[in-house]
N, C-alpha and C positions, 0 to 999 in steps of 0.2 A: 362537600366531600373533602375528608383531610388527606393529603397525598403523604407521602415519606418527607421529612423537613429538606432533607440533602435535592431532593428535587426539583423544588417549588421553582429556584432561580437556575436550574441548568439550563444553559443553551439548545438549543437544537441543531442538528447538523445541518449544515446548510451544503447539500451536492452542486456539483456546477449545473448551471442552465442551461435544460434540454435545447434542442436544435429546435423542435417545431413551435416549442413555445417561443423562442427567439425570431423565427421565421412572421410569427402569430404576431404578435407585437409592432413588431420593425415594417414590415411587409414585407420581408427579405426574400427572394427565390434560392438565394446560396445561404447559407451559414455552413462555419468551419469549427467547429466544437477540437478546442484545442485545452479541455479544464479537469480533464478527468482522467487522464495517463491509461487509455482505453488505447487497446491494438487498434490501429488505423486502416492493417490489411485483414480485419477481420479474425475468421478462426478458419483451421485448416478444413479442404474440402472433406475428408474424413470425417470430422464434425457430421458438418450435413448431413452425409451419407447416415450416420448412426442417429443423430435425432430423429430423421424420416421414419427410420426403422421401427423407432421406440414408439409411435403414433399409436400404431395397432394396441399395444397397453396402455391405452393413455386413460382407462377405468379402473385399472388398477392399483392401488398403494404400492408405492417402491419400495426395496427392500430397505428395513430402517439402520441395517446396520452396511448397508452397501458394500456386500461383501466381493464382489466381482469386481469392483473399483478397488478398493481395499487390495486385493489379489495383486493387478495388475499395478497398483502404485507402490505396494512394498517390493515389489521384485526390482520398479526402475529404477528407486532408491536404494535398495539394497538393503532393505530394514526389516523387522517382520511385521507379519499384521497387525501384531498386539499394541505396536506402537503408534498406531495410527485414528487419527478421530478426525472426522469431516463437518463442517458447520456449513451452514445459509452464508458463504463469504467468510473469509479470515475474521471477519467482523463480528462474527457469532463466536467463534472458537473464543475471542478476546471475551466477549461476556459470559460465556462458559466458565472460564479460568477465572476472572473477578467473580462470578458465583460460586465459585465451588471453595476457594481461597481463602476470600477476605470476609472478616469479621469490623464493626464499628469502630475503627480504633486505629486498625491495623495502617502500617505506612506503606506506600509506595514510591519508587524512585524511577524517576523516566525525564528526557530530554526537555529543554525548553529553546528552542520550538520543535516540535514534532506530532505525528499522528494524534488528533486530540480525541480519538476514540477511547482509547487509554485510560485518559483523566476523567471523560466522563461517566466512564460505565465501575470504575476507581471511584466518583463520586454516589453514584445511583449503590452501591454497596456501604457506604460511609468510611471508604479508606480514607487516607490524608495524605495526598500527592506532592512527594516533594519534586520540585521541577528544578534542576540544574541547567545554567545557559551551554547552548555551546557555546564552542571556541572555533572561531574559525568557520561556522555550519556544521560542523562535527561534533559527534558525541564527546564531552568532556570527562572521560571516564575515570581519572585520577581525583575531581570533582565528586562525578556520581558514586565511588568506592567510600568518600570521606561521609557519606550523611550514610552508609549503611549504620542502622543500630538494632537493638534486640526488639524493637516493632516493626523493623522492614520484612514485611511477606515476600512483593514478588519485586524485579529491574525491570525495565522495560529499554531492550534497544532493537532501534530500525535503522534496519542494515539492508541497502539503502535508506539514508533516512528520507522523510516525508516531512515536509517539500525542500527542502535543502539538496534533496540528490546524492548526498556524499555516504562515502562508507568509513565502517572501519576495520584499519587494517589486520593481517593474520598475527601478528603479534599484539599488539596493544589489546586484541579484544580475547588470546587467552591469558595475558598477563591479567588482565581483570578477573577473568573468569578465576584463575587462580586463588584469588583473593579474596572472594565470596562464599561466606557460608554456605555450607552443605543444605541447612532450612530454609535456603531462601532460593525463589524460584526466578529464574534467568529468564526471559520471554526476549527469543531472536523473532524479530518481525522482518520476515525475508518476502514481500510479496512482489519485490520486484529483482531476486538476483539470480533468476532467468537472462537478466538483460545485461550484467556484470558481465566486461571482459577484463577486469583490471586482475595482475596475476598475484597483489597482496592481499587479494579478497577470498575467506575463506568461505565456503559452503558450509552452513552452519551444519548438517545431517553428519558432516563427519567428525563434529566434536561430543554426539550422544554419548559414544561409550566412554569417556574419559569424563562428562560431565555428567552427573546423572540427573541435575536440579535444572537442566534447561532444557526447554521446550521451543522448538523451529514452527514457524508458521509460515504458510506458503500459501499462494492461490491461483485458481483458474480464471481470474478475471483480468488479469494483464496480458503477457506476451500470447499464452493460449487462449487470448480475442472470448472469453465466454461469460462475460462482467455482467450479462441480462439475466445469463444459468442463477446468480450466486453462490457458487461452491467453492471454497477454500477448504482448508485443511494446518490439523495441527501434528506435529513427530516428537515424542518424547519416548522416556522409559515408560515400561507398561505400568506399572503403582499412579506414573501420576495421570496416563493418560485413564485408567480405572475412574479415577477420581472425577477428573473431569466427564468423563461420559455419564455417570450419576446424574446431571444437573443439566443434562441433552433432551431435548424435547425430541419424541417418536417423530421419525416419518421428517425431518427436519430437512434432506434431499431430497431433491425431484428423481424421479425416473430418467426423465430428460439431460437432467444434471450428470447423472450419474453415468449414462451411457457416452452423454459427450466431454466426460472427462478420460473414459479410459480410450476414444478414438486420438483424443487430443495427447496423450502422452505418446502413443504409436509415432504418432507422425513427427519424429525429429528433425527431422530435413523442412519440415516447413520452420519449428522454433528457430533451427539456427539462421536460416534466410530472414525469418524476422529480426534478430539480434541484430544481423548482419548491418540490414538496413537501419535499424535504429542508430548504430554506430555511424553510420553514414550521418544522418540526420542532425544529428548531437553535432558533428564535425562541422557542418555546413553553416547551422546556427550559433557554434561559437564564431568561425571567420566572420559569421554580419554582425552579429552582437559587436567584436572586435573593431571592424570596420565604423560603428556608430560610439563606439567611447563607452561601451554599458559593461560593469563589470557580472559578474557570472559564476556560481558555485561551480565547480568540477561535476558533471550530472552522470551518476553510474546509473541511473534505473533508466525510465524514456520518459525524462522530463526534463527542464531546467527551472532555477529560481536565476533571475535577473532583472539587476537594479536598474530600473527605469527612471530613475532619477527625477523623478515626480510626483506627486502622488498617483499610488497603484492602481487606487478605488477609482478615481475620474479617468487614469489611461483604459482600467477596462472597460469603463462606459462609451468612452469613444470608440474603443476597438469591437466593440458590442453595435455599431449603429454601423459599421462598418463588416459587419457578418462574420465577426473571429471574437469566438469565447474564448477566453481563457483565465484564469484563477488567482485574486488578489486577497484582500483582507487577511496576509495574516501579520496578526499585532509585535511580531519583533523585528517587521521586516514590511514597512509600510511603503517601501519605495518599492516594493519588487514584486514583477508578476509569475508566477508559474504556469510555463506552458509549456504542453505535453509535444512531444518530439509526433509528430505526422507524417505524412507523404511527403516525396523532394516537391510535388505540386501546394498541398496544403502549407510547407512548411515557408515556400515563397510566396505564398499569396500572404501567409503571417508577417513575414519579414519588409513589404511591400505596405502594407497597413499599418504597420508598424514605423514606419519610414513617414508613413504621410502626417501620422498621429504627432509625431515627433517634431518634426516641421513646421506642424503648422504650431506649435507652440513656440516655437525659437521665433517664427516670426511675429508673434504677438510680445516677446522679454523687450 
């Protein structure tokens, strides 16, 4: 069987390793899954409450255009319905927007290092992805503005980025935005600025009516704890969200999804108590990072990248035999592991293992 040429050698995504298969393996009783930037205190009991609910239909197809989510999320937003499209995780909405967009040929421009969802579903289309480095862990946007040319289709920036942590800020990111063709489409990848307290971070929803070429993505699998759901979502002008829902497969939400996204936007007083504590969290593990000589991106979403000053791949293997996942291999940044901010409990049992890990290699130099 001939496959499409662009995909014979793509990668596969590789997600961090489950807990029980870890548990399976090791013969662990604990493991502390720190690899997936997954809410640690769960989803708000509200949630529950409305999953429960939804049981009784659980024979029936939900609705495809999820209109009573739809309702309930343009109102918290402040946007109308028309501008809104829900995918199987932000993940979906990204190949949405690569299928409906790009043509063989077509360029793309996005971070180097960053979400490699991007590039590959940019590849599985036959675009040609130009990758600009950052600077700093941060998007190099003076960089990524020089390689636009009349085959650049769509930008790609994550704000927070992925796995770097860092944003950018209210100014530099409309000074770009300035600068960019009206045909070419802006993709803000917001799926963790839920967790942003930094006050030069702009919430991308409230640059739609001045841009009309960029499109906000947002999800339910971080701070609102419902990453098993898969539901995210995409906010643009209605022409290109039109477009994109064309190339939406029916029935593409759960029922379940859907019910526990609109209990999960109710309950604010649980998102901001989780923000709250992330902040905590962030705080605690830059003073030990500090304390042990490891340097550290600024982490605005609930993670951090820091340099372990080793190789990453064998620190996670030890930290792995020791019952704490957490997320290495990425190739511009081979010293450093990423790991997702947990409970003040989970995060000292990390810091703890982390110590030992350490240690015991200084006494082997």
């Amino acid at each position: 069987m001939l496959a499409k040429p662009q995909i014979v050698n793509l990668p596969v995504y590789q997600p961090g390793k489950p807990i029980e298969e870890v548990k399976r393996e090791l013969g662990l009783d604990e493991v502390i899954k720190l690899a997936s930037n997954e809410n640690p205190y769960g989803c708000s009991p509200q949630v529950r409450a409305a999953i429960e609910a939804e049981f009784a239909q659980i024979s029936l197809y939900p609705d495809g255009s999820a209109a009573e989510l739809t309702e309930v999320l343009a109102g918290h937003l402040g946007v109308n319905r028309d501008q809104i499209i829900f995918g199987c995780g932000s993940d979906e909405i990204i190949a949405l927007i690569t299928r409906a967009f790009f043509v063989p040929g077509d360029e793309t421009i996005m971070a180097y290092q960053t979400f490699s969802v991007y590039k590959s579903n940019a590849d599985i289309e036959g675009a040609i992805s130009i990758e600009v480095p950052l600077r700093d862990g941060t998007h190099d946007l003076d960089a990524m503005r020089s390689e636009i040319t009349d085959k650049t289709k769509i930008i790609w920036i994550c704000n927070p980025n992925n796995p770097t942590g860092t944003i950018v800020s209210d100014n530099a990111l409309t000074t770009f935005l300035d600068s960019v063709p009206e045909g070419v489409l802006v993709v803000l990848d917001e799926a963790y600025a839920e967790f942003v307290t930094d006050d030069t971070y702009t919430d991308g929803i409230s640059l739609l009516s001045k841009y009309p070429n960029v499109i906000v993505l947002r999800t339910f699998s971080k701070i609102y704890g419902l990453a098993s759901l898969r539901i995210g979502y995409g906010v643009g002008q209605p022409e290109i969200i039109q477009l994109i829902n064309r190339v939406r497969e029916p029935f593409n939400t759960t029922r379940i999804a859907q019910a526990a996204g609109k209990a999960a936007i109710a309950d604010g007083e649980f998102i901001a108590d989780c923000r709250a504590k992330n902040r905590n969290g962030i705080e605690y593990l830059y003073e030990q990072f500090d304390q042990l000589g490891l340097s550290y991106f600024p982490a605005h979403g609930n993670f951090i990248l820091v340099d372990v000053q080793t190789s990453a791949t064998n620190l996670f293997q030890e930290l792995l035999q020791l019952g704490i996942i957490v997320r290495a291999g990425f190739s511009k940044y081979p010293n450093y592991i990423r790991v997702s901010v947990g409970t003040a409990d989970q995060n000292a049992k990390f810091i703890a293992a982390l110590k030992q890990v350490l240690n015991k290699k200084e006494a082997h130099v």
